[in-house]
N, C-alpha and C positions, 0 to 999 in steps of 0.2 A: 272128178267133182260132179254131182249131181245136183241138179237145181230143185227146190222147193219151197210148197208156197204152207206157211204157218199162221196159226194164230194165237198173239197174245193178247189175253183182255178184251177179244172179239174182236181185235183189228188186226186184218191178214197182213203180214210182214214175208219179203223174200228174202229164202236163205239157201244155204248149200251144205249138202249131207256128205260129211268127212269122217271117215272111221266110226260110224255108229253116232256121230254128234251134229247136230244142227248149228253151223256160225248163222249167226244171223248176218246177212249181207249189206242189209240197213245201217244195221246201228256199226256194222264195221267202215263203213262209206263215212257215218257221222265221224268216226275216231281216227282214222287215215292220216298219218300226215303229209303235208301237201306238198311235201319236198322230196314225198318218193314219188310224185305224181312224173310220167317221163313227158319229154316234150312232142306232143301232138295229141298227148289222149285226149278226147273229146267225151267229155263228164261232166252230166249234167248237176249243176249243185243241189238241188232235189233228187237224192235218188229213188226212182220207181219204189213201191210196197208190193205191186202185185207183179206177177209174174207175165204177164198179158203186155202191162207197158214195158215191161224191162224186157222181152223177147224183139220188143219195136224199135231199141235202140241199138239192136247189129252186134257186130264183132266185137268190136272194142268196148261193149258192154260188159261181152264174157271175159274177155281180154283180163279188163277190168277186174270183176268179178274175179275171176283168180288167181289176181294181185292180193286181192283184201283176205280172202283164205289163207295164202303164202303166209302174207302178214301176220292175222291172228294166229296162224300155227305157230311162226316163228315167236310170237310175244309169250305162248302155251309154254314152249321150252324155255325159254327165258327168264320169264316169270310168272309162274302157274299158281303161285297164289295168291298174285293179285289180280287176276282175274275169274277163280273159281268163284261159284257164290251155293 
Protein backbone atom coordinates (compact mmCIF):
# COMPACT_ATOMS: atom_id res chain seq x y z
CA UNK A 1 0.00 0.00 0.00
CA UNK A 2 1.27 3.39 -0.90
CA UNK A 3 0.01 6.53 0.85
CA UNK A 4 -1.38 9.52 -1.13
CA UNK A 5 -2.53 12.76 -0.83
CA UNK A 6 -5.48 13.78 -3.54
CA UNK A 7 -7.68 16.37 -4.44
CA UNK A 8 -11.42 16.54 -4.96
CA UNK A 9 -13.29 19.77 -5.57
CA UNK A 10 -9.91 21.54 -4.33
CA UNK A 11 -9.91 19.79 -0.91
CA UNK A 12 -6.91 17.58 -0.35
CA UNK A 13 -8.18 14.19 0.88
CA UNK A 14 -5.70 11.14 2.02
CA UNK A 15 -5.78 7.94 0.19
CA UNK A 16 -3.88 4.74 -0.73
CA UNK A 17 -2.76 3.62 -4.27
CA UNK A 18 -3.91 -0.24 -4.71
CA UNK A 19 -3.60 -1.75 -8.17
CA UNK A 20 -3.73 1.42 -10.31
CA UNK A 21 -6.71 2.74 -7.98
CA UNK A 22 -7.03 5.42 -5.40
CA UNK A 23 -9.53 4.26 -2.00
CA UNK A 24 -9.88 7.11 -0.66
CA UNK A 25 -8.90 6.55 3.20
CA UNK A 26 -11.30 9.31 4.45
CA UNK A 27 -14.35 8.56 3.19
CA UNK A 28 -13.46 4.68 3.93
CA UNK A 29 -12.72 5.85 7.91
CA UNK A 30 -16.44 7.61 7.36
CA UNK A 31 -17.92 3.89 6.24
CA UNK A 32 -16.01 1.48 8.54
CA UNK A 33 -17.87 -0.40 10.77
CA UNK A 34 -17.25 -0.12 14.19
CA UNK A 35 -17.44 -3.50 15.20
CA UNK A 36 -14.54 -4.49 13.06
CA UNK A 37 -12.67 -1.81 15.03
CA UNK A 38 -10.26 -4.46 17.33
CA UNK A 39 -9.76 -3.57 20.98
CA UNK A 40 -7.05 -0.96 21.60
CA UNK A 41 -6.99 0.83 18.19
CA UNK A 42 -6.56 4.26 19.08
CA UNK A 43 -8.64 6.25 16.23
CA UNK A 44 -9.25 9.22 16.10
CA UNK A 45 -12.98 10.13 15.10
CA UNK A 46 -11.98 12.96 12.77
CA UNK A 47 -9.78 11.23 10.50
CA UNK A 48 -6.78 13.33 9.23
CA UNK A 49 -7.49 14.83 5.17
CA UNK A 50 -3.82 15.53 4.78
CA UNK A 51 -1.23 13.49 4.84
CA UNK A 52 1.15 15.70 7.23
CA UNK A 53 -1.46 15.12 10.13
CA UNK A 54 -2.06 11.47 9.57
CA UNK A 55 1.85 10.71 9.37
CA UNK A 56 1.62 12.51 13.32
CA UNK A 57 -0.66 9.82 14.29
CA UNK A 58 2.09 6.70 14.36
CA UNK A 59 1.57 3.12 13.60
CA UNK A 60 -1.58 2.32 14.38
CA UNK A 61 -2.60 4.88 11.97
CA UNK A 62 -1.13 2.84 9.16
CA UNK A 63 -2.16 -0.08 10.99
CA UNK A 64 -5.40 1.44 10.56
CA UNK A 65 -5.02 2.60 7.31
CA UNK A 66 -4.68 -0.88 6.05
CA UNK A 67 -7.60 -2.19 7.72
CA UNK A 68 -9.99 0.20 5.64
CA UNK A 69 -8.11 -0.96 2.14
CA UNK A 70 -8.59 -4.78 3.24
CA UNK A 71 -12.04 -3.66 3.87
CA UNK A 72 -13.00 -1.79 0.80
CA UNK A 73 -11.18 -4.39 -1.23
CA UNK A 74 -13.06 -7.05 0.35
CA UNK A 75 -16.64 -5.04 -0.17
CA UNK A 76 -14.94 -4.51 -4.35
CA UNK A 77 -15.42 -8.41 -4.47
CA UNK A 78 -18.42 -8.73 -2.84
CA UNK A 79 -20.10 -6.15 -4.28
CA UNK A 80 -18.55 -4.19 -7.05
CA UNK A 81 -21.54 -2.77 -8.22
CA UNK A 82 -22.65 -1.10 -5.52
CA UNK A 83 -19.80 0.70 -5.11
CA UNK A 84 -18.61 1.60 -8.88
CA UNK A 85 -19.92 4.91 -9.81
Amino acid sequence: MKLVTFKVRDQERLGALENDVVVDVSLAHELYPLELLEDGDDIPNSFPHTMIDFLELGQDAKKYASNLVEHVRALSKSRPREIEQ
